[in-house]
C-alpha positions, 0 to 999 in steps of 0.5 A, a space after each residue: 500500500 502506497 504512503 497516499 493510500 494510507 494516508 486516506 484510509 488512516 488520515 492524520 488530523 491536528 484540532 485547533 481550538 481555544 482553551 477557555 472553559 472546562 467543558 469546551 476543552 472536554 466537548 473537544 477532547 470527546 471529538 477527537 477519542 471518537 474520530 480516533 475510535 472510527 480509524 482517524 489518526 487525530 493530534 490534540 495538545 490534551 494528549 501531551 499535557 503531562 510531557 515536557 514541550 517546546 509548544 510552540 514548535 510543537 504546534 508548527 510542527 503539528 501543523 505542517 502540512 507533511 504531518 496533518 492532512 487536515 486542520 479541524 478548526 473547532 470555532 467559538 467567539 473566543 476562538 475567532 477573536 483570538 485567532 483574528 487578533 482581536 484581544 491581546 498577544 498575550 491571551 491565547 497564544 497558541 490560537 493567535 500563532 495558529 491563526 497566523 499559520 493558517 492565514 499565511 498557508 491560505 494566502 500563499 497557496 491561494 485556496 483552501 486544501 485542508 482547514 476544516 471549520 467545526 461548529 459544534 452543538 448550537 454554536 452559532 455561524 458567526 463564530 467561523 473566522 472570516 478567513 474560512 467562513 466561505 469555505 463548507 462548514 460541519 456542525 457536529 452534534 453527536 459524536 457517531 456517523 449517526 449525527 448527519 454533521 458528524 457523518 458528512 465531516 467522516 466522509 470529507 477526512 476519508 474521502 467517501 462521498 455520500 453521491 458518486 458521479 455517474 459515468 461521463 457519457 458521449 457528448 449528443 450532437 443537436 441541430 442548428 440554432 436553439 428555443 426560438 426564445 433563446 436566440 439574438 440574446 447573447 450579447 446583451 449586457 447582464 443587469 446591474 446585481 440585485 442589492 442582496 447580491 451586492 451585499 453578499 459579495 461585500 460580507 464574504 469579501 470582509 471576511 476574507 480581507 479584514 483580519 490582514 487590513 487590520 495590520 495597515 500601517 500608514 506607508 509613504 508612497 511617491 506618485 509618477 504620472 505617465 503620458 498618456 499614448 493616446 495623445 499620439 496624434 497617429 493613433 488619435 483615430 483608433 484612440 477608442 479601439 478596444 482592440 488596440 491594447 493587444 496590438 500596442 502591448 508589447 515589451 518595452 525596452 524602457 519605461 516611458 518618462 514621467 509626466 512633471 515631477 513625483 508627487 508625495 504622499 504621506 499616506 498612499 492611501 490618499 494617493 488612490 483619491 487622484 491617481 485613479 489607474 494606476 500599477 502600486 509597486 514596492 519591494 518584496 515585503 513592502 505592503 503592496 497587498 495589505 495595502 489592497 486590502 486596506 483600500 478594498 475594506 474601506 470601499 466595501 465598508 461604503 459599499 455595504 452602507 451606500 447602495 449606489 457607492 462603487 464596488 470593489 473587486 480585489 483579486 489576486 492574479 497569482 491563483 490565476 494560473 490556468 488556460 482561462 481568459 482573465 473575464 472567466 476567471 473573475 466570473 469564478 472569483 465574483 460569482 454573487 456579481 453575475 457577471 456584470 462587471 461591464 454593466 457596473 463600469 458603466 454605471 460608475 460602480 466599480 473598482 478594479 483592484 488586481 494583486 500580484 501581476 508579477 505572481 502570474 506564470 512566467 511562460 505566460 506573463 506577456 499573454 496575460 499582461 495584454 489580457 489584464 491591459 484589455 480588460 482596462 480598455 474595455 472597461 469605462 474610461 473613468 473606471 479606477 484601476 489598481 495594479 500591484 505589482 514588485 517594483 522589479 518585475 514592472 518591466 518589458 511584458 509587465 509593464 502596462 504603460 500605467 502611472 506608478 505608485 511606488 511605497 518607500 520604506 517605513 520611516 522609524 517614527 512610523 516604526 514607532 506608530 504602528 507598534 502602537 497602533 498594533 498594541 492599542 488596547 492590549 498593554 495592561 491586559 493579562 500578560 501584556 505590560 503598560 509601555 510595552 509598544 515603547 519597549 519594543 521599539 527602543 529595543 529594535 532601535 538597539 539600545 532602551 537608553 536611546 529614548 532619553 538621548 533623543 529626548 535630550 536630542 530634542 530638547 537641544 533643538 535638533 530634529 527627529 529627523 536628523 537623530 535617525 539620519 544614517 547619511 549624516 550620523 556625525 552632528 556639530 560640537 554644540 549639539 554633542 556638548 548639548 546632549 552629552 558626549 556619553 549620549 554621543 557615543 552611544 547615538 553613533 553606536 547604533 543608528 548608522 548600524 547596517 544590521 539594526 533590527 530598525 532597518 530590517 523593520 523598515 520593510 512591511 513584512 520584516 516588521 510583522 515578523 519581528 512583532 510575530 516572534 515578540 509576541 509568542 516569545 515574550 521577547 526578541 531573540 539575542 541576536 540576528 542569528 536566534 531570530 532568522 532562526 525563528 523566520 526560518 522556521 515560519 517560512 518552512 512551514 508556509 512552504 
């Protein structure tokens, strides 16, 4: 018998589920001795209580694909609002771990594979966190495969469905035409969504997105706004050919120069207010998708509570990996909308947000890149546009002649903020100390002393700017008599350091990983040795 064949017969199975009643930790256990007694090979923390473990790394590794073939997500309302971040780091930790585990596999495998959500008894559906909630559910009531939630759960883990599809037949060949009704009709536009639609597009979309919105921090961006080709005076007569876009794109061998100087932006969000076609691009780890995200929350938070506001369409062009033309594959992904993205456009309701252009298959990239150019000239002229794209990748095939909106690296006083902002609420709850925003942040900066000398830095009439500047770490005599030469020495020993953890913060990703491993820990790691230890072993399993 093959490793897979055992696998299906025998499927392993790790519950993940919030410790916060007796009873609830009892029902839970009871689940897993009967799913245990009909063949399924289940993990559970309450098995291992009397042993000496490194937990944490025992739930990564539990977890990992090559050791569970499904994840039983067991939801309550403290369930959810651990695992959705909503109460402090500190309360809960294994489920706010769990919870980041669980969001990473699904954001990068794009699809849901093996993460099961439980309801048991009465608890209500409400409790199913947003990153699972549209995908099947089970609520389970009895614990044999005579409770029909408990039966159709034993069939999904073994693999036995309760109908089996008939055998595929010959295709039957019809005559010309079709129902005289039916014909001269294919071409008409589908309706604008009925409001109900609407508002369940909006509901499963906030599921999906609102947990990573949440993480936003304010980013800096820089706005470059291109020519617009359709000013050549040799194409002014096919200037509204939709047919153009294909023929034009292809690549280029360098970028059109900007039109008048960049623009800043001390939020890129409001970026999105006047520039409204446009590619956002940024390194690696830079914020490009939380960003989407952000903006899709806020305008489908409108949407929900407008009825005529625009609606917002956010889809990720890395899961779009098939032979599919780009319209097909947004009809799978929008399906409350029926199609009607033309008629939305039209009607001044719609906004296009695509994550990911350089996410799409490499052999195809130049096919697809013309695909999502033709999908912008076909749509409303006015139709705002997001593209994000890594600022790398945005040449040749990729680039689609848009204007750009670049993020910039997080600055330290925004460092500063959103460690607050990600702490609000929480310091002075169980486990979590007051300051502890502070703490950290001076910790990353290198040294906790560092806060008094930039108070005294500032004090003596210099900027916060200038105190973090790495260009210009030296400052004249005046100031360093100022501030004091013992305050000197240890500014010069730290800012201009190439391997602070202050510059590793500075990229989006960075920060949420270093804020990730204080928070499970307690603390950061000793050194960047210790701590690339604990992104390694993040990464191993997202893979």
């Amino acid at each position: 018998m093959t490793t897979s064949e055992q696998a299906k017969e025998r499927p392993r199975v790790f519950i993940s589920y919030a410790q916060f009643a007796e009873g609830h930790s009892a029902r839970v256990l009871a689940l897993a001795q009967a799913l245990r007694g009909h063949g399924i090979d289940v993990e559970l923390d309450q098995f291992h209580r009397n042993e000496l473990l490194d937990w944490p790394r025992w739930c990564r590794e539990q977890m990992a694909p090559d050791r569970a073939d499904w994840v039983l997500m067991v939801c309550t309302a403290s369930y959810r609002e651990r695992l959705e971040g909503r109460v402090d780091p500190q309360t809960g930790r294994g489920v706010f771990w769990e919870g980041a585990l669980i969001d990473d596999e699904l954001y990068d495998a794009k699809g849901n594979r093996r993460f099961v959500p439980i309801l048991l008894d009465d608890e209500p559906e409400g409790s199913i966190p947003g990153i699972v909630r549209g995908w099947s559910f089970f609520r389970v009531r009895g614990l044999d495969p005579g409770d029909p939630g408990y039966e159709a759960l034993y069939r999904l883990l073994t693999g036995q469905p309760a109908i089996a599809k008939a055998p595929l037949g010959p295709p039957v060949a019809l005559r010309p035409g079709g129902p005289a009704g039916e014909r001269g009709h294919a071409n008409e536009a589908p309706p604008l969504p009925a409001r109900e639609a609407e508002l369940d597009y909006l509901a499963r979309l906030l599921g999906e997105i609102e947990r990573k919105a949440r993480l936003y921090a304010p980013l800096r961006g820089i706005a470059e706004i291109r020519p617009n080709p359709a000013t050549d005076p040799l194409l002014a007569p096919w200037a509204d050919d939709e047919d153009l876009a294909l023929l034009l794109h292809r690549p280029r061998a360098r970028r059109t120069s900007p039109e008048g100087p960049p623009k800043e932006y001390e939020e890129i969000l409001e970026a999105f207010d006047e520039v409204k076609q446009a590619a956002l691009l940024g390194a690696p780890g830079a914020g490009k998708s939380t960003t989407l995200r952000k903006l899709a929350a806020e305008l489908a938070q409108r949407a929900v509570e407008c009825a005529s506001a625009p609606l917002p369409i956010l889809v990720s062009l890395g899961e779009w990996r098939g032979d599919e033309g780009l319209a097909a594959f947004l009809a799978g992904r929008l399906r409350e909308l029926g199609g009607a993205l033309q008629t939305l456009s039209e009607a001044g309701r719609l906004i296009v947000l695509l994550d990911g252009l350089n996410e799409v298959p490499t052999a195809r990239r130049h096919a697809k890149a013309g695909e999502v150019q033709a999908l912008r000239s076909a749509l409303a002229a006015d139709t705002p546009f997001i593209v994000s794209c890594r600022r790398d990748d945005y040449v040749g095939e990729l680039d689609l002649g848009l204007d750009t909106l670049s993020l910039e690296p997080l600055s330290p006083p925004r460092i500063r903020a959103v460690l607050k902002l990600w702490l609000e609420g929480a310091e002075g709850a169980e486990g979590v100390a007051p300051g502890s925003a502070e703490r950290l942040f001076w910790q990353l900066a290198g040294d906790p002393q560092l806060a008094g000398v930039m108070e005294t830095w500032l004090a003596a009439g210099a900027t916060e700017e200038a105190f973090w500047s790495v260009s210009t770490p030296q400052v004249g005599w005046e100031i360093a008599n100022e501030i004091g030469w013992a305050n000197h020495r240890l500014r010069l020993r730290h800012i201009p350091n190439p391997r602070s953890l202050l510059r590793l913060a500075a990229n989006p990703f960075m920060l949420t990983m270093l804020y990730q491993v204080w928070a499970f820990e307690g603390e950061l790691p000793r050194n960047r040795g210790e701590l690339f230890a604990h992104f390694v072993d993040r990464l191993l399993i997202r893979e």
